[in-house]
PyMOL Python script that loads the backbone (N, CA, C, O; Angstrom):
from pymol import cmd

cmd.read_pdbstr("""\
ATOM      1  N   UNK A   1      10.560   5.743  -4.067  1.00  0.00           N
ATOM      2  CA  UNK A   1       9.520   5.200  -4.922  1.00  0.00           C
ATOM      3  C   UNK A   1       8.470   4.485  -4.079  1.00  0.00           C
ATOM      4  O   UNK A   1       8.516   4.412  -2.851  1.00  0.00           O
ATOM      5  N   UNK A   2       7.550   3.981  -4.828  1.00  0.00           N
ATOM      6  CA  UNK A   2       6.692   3.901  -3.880  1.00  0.00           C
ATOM      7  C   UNK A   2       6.969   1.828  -3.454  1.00  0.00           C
ATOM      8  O   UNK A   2       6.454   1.137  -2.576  1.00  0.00           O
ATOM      9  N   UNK A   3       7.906   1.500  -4.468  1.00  0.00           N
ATOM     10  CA  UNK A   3       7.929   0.193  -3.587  1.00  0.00           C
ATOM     11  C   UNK A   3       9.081   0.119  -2.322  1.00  0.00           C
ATOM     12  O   UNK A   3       9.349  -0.921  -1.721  1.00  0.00           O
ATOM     13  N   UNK A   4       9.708   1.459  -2.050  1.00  0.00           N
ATOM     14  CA  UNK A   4       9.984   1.360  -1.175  1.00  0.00           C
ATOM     15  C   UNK A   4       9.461   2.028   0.105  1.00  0.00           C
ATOM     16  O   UNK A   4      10.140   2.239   1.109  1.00  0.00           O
ATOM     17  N   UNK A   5       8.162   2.333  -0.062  1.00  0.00           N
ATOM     18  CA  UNK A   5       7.185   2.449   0.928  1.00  0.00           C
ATOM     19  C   UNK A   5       6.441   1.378   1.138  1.00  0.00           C
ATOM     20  O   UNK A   5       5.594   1.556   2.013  1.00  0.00           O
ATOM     21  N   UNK A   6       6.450   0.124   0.558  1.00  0.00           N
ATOM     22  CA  UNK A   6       5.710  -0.772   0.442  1.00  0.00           C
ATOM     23  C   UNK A   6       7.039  -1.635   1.201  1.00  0.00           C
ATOM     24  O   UNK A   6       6.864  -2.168   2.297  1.00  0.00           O
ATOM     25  N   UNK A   7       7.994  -1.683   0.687  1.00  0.00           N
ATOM     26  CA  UNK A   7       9.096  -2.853   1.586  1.00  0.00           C
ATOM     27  C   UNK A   7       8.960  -2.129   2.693  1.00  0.00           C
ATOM     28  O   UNK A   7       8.707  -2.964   3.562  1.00  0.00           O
ATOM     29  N   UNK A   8       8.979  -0.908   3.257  1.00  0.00           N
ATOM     30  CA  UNK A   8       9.045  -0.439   4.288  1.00  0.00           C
ATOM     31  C   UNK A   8       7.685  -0.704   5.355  1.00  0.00           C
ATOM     32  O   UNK A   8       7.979  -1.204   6.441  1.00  0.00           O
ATOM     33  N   UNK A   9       6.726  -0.502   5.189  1.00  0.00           N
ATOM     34  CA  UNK A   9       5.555  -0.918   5.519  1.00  0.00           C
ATOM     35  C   UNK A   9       5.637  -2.343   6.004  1.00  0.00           C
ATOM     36  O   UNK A   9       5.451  -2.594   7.195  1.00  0.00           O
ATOM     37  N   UNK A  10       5.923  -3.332   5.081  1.00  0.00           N
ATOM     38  CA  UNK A  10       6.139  -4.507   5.329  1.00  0.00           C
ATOM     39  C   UNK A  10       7.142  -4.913   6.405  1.00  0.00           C
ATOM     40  O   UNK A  10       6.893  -5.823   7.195  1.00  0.00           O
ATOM     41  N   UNK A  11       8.365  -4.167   6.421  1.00  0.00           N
ATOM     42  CA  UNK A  11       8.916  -4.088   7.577  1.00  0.00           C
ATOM     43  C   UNK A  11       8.888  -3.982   9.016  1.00  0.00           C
ATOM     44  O   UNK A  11       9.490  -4.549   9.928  1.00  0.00           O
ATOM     45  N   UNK A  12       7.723  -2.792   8.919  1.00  0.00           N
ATOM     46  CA  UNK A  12       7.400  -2.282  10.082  1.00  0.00           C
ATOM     47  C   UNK A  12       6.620  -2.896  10.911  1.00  0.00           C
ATOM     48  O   UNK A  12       6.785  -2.842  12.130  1.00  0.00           O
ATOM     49  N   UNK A  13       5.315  -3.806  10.111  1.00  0.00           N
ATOM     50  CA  UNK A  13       4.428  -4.678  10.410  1.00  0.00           C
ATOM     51  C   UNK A  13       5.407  -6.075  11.295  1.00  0.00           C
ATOM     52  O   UNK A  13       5.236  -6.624  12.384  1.00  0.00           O
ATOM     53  N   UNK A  14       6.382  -6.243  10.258  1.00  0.00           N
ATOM     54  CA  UNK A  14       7.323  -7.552  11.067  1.00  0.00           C
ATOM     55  C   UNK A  14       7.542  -7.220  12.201  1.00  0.00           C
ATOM     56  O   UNK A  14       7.181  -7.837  13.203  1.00  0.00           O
ATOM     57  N   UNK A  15       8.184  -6.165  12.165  1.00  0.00           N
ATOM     58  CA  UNK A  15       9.369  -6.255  13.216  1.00  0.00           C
ATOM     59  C   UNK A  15       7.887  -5.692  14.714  1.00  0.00           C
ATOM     60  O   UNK A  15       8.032  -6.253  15.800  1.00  0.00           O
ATOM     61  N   UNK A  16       7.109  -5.039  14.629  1.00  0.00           N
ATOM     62  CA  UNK A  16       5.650  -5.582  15.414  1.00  0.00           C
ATOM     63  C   UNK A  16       5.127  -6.758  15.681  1.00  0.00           C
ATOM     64  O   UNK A  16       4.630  -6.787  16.806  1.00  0.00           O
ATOM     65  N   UNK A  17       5.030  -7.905  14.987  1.00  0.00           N
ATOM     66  CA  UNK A  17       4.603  -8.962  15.104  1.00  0.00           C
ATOM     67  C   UNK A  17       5.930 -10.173  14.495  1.00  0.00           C
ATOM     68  O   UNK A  17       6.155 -10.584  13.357  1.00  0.00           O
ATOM     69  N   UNK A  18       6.564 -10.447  15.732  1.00  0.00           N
ATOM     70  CA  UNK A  18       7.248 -11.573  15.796  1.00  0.00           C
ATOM     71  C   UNK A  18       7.097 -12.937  14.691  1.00  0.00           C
ATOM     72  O   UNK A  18       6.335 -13.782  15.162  1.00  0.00           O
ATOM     73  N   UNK A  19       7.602 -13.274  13.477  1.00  0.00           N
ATOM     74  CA  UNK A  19       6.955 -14.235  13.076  1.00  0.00           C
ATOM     75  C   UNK A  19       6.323 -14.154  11.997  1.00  0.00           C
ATOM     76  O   UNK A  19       6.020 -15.026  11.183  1.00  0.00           O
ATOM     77  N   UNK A  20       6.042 -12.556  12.031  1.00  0.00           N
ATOM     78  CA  UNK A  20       4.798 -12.219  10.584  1.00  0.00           C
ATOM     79  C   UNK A  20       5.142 -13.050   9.064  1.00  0.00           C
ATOM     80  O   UNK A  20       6.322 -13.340   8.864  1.00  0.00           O
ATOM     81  N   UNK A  21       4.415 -13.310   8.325  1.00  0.00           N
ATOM     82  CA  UNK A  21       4.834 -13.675   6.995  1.00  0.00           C
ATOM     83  C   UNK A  21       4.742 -12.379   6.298  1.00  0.00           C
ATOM     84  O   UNK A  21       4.350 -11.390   6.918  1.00  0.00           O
ATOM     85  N   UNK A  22       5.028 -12.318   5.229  1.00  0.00           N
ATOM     86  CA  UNK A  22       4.969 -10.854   4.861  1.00  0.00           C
ATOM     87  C   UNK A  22       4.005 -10.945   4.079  1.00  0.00           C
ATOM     88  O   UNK A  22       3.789  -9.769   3.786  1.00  0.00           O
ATOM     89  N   UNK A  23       3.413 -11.449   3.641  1.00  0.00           N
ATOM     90  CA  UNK A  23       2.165 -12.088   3.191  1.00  0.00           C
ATOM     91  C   UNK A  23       0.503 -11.511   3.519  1.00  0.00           C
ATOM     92  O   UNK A  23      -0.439 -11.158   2.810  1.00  0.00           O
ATOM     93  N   UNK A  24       0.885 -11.715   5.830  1.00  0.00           N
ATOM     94  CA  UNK A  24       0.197 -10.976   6.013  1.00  0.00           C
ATOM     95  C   UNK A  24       0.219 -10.078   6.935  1.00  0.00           C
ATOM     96  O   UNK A  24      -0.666  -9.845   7.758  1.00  0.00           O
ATOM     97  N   UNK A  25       1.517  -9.417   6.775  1.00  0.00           N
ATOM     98  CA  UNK A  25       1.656  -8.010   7.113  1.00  0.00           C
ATOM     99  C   UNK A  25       0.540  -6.960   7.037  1.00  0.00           C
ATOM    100  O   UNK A  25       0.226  -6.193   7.947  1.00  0.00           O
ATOM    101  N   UNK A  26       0.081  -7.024   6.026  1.00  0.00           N
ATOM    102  CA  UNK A  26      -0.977  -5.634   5.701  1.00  0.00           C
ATOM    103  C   UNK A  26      -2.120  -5.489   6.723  1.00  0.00           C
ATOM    104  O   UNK A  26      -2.553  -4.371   7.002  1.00  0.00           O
ATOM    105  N   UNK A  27      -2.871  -7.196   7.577  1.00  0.00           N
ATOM    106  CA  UNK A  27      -3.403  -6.850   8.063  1.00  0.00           C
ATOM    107  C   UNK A  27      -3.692  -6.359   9.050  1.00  0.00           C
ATOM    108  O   UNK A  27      -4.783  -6.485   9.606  1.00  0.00           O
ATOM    109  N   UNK A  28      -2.372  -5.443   9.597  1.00  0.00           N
ATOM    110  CA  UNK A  28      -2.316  -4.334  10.400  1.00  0.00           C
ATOM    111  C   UNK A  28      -2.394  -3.042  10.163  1.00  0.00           C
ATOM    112  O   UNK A  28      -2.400  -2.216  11.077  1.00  0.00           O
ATOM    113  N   UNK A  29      -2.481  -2.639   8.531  1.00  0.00           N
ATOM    114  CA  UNK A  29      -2.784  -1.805   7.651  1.00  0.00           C
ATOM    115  C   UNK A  29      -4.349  -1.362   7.452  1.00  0.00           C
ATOM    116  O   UNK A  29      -4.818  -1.783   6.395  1.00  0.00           O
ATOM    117  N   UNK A  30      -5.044  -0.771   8.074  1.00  0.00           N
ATOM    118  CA  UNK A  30      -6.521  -0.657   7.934  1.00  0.00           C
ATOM    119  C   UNK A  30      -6.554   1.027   6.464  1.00  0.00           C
ATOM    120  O   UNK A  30      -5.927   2.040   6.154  1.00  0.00           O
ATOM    121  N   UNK A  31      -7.634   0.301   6.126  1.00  0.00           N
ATOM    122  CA  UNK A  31      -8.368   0.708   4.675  1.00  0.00           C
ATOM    123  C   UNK A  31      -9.075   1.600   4.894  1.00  0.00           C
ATOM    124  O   UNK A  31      -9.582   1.335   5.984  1.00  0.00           O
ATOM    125  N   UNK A  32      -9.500   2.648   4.500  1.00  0.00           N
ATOM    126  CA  UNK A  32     -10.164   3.891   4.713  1.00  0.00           C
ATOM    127  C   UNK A  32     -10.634   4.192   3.444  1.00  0.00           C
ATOM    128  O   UNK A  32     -10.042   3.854   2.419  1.00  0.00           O
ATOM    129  N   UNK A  33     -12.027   5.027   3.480  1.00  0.00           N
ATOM    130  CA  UNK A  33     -12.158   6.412   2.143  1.00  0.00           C
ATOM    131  C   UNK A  33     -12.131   5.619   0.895  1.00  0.00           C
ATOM    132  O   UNK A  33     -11.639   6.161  -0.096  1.00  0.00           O
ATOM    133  N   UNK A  34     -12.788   3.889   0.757  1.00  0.00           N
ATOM    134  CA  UNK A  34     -12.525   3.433  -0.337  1.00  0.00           C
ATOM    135  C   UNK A  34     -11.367   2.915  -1.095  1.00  0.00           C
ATOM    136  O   UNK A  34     -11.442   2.351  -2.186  1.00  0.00           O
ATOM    137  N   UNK A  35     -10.155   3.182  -0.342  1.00  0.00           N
ATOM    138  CA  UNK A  35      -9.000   2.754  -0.634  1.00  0.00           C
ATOM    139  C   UNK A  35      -8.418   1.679  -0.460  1.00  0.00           C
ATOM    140  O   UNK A  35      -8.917   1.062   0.482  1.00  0.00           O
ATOM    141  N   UNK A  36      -7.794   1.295  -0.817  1.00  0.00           N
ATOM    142  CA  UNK A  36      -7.126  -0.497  -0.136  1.00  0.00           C
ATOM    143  C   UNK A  36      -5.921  -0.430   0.715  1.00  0.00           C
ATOM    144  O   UNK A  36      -5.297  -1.447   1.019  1.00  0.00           O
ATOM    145  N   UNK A  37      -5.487   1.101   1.218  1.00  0.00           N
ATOM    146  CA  UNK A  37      -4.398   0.846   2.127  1.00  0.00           C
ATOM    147  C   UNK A  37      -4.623   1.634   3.340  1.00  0.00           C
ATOM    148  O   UNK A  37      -4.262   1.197   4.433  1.00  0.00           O
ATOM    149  N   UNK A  38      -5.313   2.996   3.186  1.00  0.00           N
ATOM    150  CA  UNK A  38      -5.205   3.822   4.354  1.00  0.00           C
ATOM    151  C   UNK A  38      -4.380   4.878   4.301  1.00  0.00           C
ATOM    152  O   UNK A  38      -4.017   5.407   3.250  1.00  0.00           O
ATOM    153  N   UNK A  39      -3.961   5.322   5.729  1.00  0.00           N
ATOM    154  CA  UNK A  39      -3.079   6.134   6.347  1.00  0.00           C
ATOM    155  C   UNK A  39      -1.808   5.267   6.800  1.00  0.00           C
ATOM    156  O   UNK A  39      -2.000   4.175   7.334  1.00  0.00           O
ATOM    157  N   UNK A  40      -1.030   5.558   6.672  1.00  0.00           N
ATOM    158  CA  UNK A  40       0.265   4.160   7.074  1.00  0.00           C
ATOM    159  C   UNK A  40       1.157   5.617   8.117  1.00  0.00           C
ATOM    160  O   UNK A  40       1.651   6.677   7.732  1.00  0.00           O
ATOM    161  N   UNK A  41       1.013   4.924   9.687  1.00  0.00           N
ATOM    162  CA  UNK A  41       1.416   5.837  10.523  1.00  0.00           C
ATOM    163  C   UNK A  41       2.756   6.550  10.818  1.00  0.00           C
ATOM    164  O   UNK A  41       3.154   7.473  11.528  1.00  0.00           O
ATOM    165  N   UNK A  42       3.079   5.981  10.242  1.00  0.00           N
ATOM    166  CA  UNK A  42       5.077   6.775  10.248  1.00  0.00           C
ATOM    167  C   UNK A  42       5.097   7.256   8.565  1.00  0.00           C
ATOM    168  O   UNK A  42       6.279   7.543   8.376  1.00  0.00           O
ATOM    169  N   UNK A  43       4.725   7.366   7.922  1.00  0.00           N
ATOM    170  CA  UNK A  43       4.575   8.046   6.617  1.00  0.00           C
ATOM    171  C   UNK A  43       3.912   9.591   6.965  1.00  0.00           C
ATOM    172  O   UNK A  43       3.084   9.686   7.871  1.00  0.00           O
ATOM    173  N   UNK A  44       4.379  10.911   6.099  1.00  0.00           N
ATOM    174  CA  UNK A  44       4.364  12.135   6.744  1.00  0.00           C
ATOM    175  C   UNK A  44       2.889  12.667   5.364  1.00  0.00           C
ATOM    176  O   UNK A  44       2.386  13.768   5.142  1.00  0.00           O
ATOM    177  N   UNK A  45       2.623  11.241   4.705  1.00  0.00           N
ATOM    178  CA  UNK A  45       2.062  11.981   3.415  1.00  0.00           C
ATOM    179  C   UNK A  45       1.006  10.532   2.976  1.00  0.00           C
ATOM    180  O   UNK A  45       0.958   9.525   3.682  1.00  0.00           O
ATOM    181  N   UNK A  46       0.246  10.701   1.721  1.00  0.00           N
ATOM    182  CA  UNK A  46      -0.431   9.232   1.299  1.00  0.00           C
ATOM    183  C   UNK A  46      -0.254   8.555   0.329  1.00  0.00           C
ATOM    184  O   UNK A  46      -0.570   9.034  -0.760  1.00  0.00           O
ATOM    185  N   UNK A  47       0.106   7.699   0.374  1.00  0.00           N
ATOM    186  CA  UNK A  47       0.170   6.892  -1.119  1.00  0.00           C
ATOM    187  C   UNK A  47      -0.830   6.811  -2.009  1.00  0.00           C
ATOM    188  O   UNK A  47      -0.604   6.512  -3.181  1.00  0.00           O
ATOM    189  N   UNK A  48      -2.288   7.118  -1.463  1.00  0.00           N
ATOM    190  CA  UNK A  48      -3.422   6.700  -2.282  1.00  0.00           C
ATOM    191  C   UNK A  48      -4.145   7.396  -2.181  1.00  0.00           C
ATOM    192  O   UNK A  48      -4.420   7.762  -1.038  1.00  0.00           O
ATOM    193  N   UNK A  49      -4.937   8.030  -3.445  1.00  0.00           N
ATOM    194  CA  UNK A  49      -5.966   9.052  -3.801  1.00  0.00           C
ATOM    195  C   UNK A  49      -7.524   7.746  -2.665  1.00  0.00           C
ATOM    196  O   UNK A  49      -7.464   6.611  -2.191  1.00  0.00           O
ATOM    197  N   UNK A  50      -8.673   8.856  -2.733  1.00  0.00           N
ATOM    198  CA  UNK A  50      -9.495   7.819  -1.749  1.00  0.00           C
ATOM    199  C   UNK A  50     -10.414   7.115  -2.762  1.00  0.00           C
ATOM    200  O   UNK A  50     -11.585   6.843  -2.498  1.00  0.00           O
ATOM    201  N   UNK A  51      -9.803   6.828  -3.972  1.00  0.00           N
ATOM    202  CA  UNK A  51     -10.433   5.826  -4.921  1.00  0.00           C
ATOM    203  C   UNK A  51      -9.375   4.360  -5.159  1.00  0.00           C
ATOM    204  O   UNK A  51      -9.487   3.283  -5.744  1.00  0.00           O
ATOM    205  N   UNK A  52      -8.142   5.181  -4.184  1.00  0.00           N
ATOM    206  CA  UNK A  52      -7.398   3.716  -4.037  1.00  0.00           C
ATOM    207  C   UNK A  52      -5.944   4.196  -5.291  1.00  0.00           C
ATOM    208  O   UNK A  52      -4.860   3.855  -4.819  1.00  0.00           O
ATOM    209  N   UNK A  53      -5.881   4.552  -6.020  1.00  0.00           N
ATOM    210  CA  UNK A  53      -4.618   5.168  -6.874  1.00  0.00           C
ATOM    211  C   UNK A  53      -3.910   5.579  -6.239  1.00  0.00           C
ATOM    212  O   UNK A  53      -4.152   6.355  -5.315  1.00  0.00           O
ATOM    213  N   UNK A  54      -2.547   5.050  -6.663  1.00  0.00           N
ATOM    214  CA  UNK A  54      -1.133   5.553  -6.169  1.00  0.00           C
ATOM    215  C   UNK A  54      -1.431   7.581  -6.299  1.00  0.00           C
ATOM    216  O   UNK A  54      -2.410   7.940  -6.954  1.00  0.00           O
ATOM    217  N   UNK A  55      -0.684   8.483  -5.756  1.00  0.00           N
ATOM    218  CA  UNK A  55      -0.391   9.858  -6.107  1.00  0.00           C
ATOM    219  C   UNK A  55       0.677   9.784  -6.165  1.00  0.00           C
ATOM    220  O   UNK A  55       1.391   8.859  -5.779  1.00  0.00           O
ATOM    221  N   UNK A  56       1.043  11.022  -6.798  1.00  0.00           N
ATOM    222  CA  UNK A  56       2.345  11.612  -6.478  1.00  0.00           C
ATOM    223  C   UNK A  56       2.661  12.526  -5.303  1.00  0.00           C
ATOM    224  O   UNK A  56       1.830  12.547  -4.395  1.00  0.00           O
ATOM    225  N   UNK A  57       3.808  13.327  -5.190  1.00  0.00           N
ATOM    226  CA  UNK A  57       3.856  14.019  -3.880  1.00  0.00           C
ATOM    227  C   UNK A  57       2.608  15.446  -4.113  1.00  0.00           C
ATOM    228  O   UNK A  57       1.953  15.921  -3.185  1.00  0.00           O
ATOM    229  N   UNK A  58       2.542  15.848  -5.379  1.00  0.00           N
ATOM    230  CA  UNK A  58       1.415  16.682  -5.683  1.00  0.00           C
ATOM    231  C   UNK A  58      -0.187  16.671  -6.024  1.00  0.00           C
ATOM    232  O   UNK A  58      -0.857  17.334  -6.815  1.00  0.00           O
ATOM    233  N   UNK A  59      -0.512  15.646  -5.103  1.00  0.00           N
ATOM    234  CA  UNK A  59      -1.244  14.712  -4.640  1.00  0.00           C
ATOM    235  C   UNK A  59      -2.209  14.234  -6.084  1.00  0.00           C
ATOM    236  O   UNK A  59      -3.332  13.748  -5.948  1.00  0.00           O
ATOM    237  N   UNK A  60      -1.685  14.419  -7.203  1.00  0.00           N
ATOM    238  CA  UNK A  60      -1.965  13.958  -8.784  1.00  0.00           C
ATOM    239  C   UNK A  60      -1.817  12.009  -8.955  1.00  0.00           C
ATOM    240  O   UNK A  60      -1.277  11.142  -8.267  1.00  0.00           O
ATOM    241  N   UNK A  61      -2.458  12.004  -9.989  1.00  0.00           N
ATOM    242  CA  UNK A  61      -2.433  10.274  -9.725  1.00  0.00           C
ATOM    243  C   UNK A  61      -1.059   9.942 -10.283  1.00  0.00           C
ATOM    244  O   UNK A  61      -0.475  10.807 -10.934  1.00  0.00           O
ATOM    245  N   UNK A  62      -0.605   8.983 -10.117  1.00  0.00           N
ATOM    246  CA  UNK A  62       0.874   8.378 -10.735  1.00  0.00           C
ATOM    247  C   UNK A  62       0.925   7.617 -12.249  1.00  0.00           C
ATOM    248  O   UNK A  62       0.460   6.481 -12.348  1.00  0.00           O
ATOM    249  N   UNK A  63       1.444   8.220 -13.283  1.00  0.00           N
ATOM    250  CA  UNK A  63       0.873   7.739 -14.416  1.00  0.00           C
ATOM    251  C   UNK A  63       1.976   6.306 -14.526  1.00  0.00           C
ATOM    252  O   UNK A  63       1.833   5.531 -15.471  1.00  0.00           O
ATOM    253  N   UNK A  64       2.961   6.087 -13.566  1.00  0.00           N
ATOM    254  CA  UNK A  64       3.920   4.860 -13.483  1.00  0.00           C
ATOM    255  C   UNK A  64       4.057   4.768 -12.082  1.00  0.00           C
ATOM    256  O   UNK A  64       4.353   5.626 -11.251  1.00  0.00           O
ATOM    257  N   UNK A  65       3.675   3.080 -11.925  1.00  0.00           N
ATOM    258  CA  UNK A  65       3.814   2.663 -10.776  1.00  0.00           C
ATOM    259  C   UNK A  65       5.338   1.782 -10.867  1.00  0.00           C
ATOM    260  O   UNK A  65       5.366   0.988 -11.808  1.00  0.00           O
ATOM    261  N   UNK A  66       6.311   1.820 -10.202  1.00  0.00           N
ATOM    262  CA  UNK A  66       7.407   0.906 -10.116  1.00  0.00           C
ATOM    263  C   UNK A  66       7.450   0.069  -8.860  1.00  0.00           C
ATOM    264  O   UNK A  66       7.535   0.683  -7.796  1.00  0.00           O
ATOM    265  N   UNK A  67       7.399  -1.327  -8.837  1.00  0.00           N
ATOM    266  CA  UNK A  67       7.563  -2.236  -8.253  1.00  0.00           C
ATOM    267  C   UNK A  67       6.425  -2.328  -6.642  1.00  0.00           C
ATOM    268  O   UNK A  67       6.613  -2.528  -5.442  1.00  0.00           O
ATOM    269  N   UNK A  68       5.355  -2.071  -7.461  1.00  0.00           N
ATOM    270  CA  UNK A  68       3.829  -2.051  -6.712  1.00  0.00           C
ATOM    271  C   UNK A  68       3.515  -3.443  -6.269  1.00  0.00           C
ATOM    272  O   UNK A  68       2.339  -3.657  -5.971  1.00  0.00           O
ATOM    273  N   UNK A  69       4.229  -4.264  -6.191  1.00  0.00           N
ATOM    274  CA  UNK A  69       4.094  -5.664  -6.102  1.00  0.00           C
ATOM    275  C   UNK A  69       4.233  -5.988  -4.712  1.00  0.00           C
ATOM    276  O   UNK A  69       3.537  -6.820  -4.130  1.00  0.00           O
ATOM    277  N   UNK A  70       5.292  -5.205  -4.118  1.00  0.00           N
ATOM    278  CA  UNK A  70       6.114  -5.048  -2.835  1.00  0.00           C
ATOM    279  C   UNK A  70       4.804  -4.888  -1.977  1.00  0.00           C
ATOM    280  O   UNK A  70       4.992  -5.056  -0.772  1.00  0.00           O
ATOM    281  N   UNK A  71       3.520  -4.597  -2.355  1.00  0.00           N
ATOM    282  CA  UNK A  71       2.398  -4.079  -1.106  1.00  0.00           C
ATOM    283  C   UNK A  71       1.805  -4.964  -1.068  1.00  0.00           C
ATOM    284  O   UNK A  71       0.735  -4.840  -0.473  1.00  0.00           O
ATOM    285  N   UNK A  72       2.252  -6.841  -1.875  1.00  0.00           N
ATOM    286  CA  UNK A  72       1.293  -7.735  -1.568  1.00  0.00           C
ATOM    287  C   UNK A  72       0.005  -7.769  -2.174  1.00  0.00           C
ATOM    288  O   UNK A  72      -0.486  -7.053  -3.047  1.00  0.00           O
ATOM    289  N   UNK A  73      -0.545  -8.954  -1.403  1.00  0.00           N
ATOM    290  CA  UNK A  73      -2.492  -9.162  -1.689  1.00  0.00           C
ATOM    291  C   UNK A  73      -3.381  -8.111  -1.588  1.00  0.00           C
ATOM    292  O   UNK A  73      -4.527  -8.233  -2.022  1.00  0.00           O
ATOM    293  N   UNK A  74      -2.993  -7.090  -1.066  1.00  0.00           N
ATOM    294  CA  UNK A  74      -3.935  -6.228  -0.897  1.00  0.00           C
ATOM    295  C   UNK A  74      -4.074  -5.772  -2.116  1.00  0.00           C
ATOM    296  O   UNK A  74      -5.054  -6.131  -2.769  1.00  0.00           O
ATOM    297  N   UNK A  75      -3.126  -4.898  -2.658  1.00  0.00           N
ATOM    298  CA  UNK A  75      -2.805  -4.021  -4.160  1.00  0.00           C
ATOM    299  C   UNK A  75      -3.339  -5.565  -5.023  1.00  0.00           C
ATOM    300  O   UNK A  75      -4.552  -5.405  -5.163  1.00  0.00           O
ATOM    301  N   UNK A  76      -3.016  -6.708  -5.534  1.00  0.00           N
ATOM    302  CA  UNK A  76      -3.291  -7.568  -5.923  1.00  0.00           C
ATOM    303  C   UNK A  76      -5.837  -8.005  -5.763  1.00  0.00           C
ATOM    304  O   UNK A  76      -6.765  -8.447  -6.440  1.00  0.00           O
ATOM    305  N   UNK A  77      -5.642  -7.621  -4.866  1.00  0.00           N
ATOM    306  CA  UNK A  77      -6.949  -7.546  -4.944  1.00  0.00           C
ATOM    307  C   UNK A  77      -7.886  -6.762  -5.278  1.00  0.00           C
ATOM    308  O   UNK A  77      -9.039  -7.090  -5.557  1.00  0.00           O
ATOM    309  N   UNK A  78      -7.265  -5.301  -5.258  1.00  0.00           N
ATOM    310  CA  UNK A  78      -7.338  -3.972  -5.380  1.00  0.00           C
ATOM    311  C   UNK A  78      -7.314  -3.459  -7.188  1.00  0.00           C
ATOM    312  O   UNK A  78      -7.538  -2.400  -7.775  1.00  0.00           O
ATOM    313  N   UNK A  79      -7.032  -4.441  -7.483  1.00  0.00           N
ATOM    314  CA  UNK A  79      -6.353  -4.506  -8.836  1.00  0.00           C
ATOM    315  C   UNK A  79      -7.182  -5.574  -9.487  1.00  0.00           C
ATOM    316  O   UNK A  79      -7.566  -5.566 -10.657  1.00  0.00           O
ATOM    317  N   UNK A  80      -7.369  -6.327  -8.746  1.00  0.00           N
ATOM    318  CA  UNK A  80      -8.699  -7.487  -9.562  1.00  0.00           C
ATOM    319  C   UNK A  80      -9.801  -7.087  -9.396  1.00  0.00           C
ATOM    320  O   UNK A  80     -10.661  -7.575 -10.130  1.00  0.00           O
ATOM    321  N   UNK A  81     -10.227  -6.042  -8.372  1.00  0.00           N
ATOM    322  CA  UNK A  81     -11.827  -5.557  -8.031  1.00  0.00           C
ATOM    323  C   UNK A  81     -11.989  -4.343  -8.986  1.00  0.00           C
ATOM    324  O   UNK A  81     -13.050  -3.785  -9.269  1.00  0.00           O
ATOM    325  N   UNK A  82     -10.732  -4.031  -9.435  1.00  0.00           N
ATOM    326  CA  UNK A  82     -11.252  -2.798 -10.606  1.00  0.00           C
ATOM    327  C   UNK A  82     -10.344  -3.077 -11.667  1.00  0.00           C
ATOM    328  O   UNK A  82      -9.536  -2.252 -12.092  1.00  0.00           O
ATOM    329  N   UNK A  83     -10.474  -4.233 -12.093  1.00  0.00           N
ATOM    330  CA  UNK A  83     -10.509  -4.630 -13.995  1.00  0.00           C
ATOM    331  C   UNK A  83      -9.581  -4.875 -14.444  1.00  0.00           C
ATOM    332  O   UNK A  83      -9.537  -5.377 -15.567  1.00  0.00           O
ATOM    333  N   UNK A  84      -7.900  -4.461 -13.328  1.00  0.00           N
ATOM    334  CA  UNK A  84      -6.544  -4.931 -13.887  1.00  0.00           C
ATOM    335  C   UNK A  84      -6.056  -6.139 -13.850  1.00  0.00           C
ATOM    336  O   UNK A  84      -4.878  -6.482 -13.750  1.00  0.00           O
ATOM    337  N   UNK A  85      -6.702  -6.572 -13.908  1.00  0.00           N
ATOM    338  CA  UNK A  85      -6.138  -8.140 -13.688  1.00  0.00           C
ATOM    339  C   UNK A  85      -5.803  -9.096 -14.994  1.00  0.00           C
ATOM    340  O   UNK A  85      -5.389 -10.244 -14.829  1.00  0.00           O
TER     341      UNK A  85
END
""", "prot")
cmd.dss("prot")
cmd.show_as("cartoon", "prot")
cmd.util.cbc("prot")
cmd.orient("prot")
């Protein structure tokens, strides 16, 4: 699911930076194509259409997100700049 691409992410960022809060993990995560997350480099595929929406593996938008929380401030800001808040 996709919050366990998001705990995972968060992981990866730590265990890179000694100390990290997970808080601000992401900002080793660079943003591309309008999106709020990017390309995430050990992932074989994308989480996000380039308007920033979760996909699925058939690169269709995700009509349920489960435990999207896991990606932090970013998704949280991402989410207040277009009206979900």
């Amino acid at each position: 699911t996709v919050g366990v691409d998001g705990s995972n992410i968060l992981k990866q960022a730590k265990e890179k930076k000694e100390g990290l809060r997970l808080t601000d993990a992401y900002d080793n995560v660079k943003a591309d194509k309008g999106g709020w997350i990017g390309d995430v480099d050990f992932l074989d595929y994308a989480l996000t259409d380039n308007e920033g929406y979760f996909i699925n593996a058939d690169g269709k938008r995700s009509r349920v997100i489960h435990q999207y929380d896991r990606f932090g401030r970013p998704i949280e800001q991402w989410l207040e700049k277009n009206g979900f808040d």
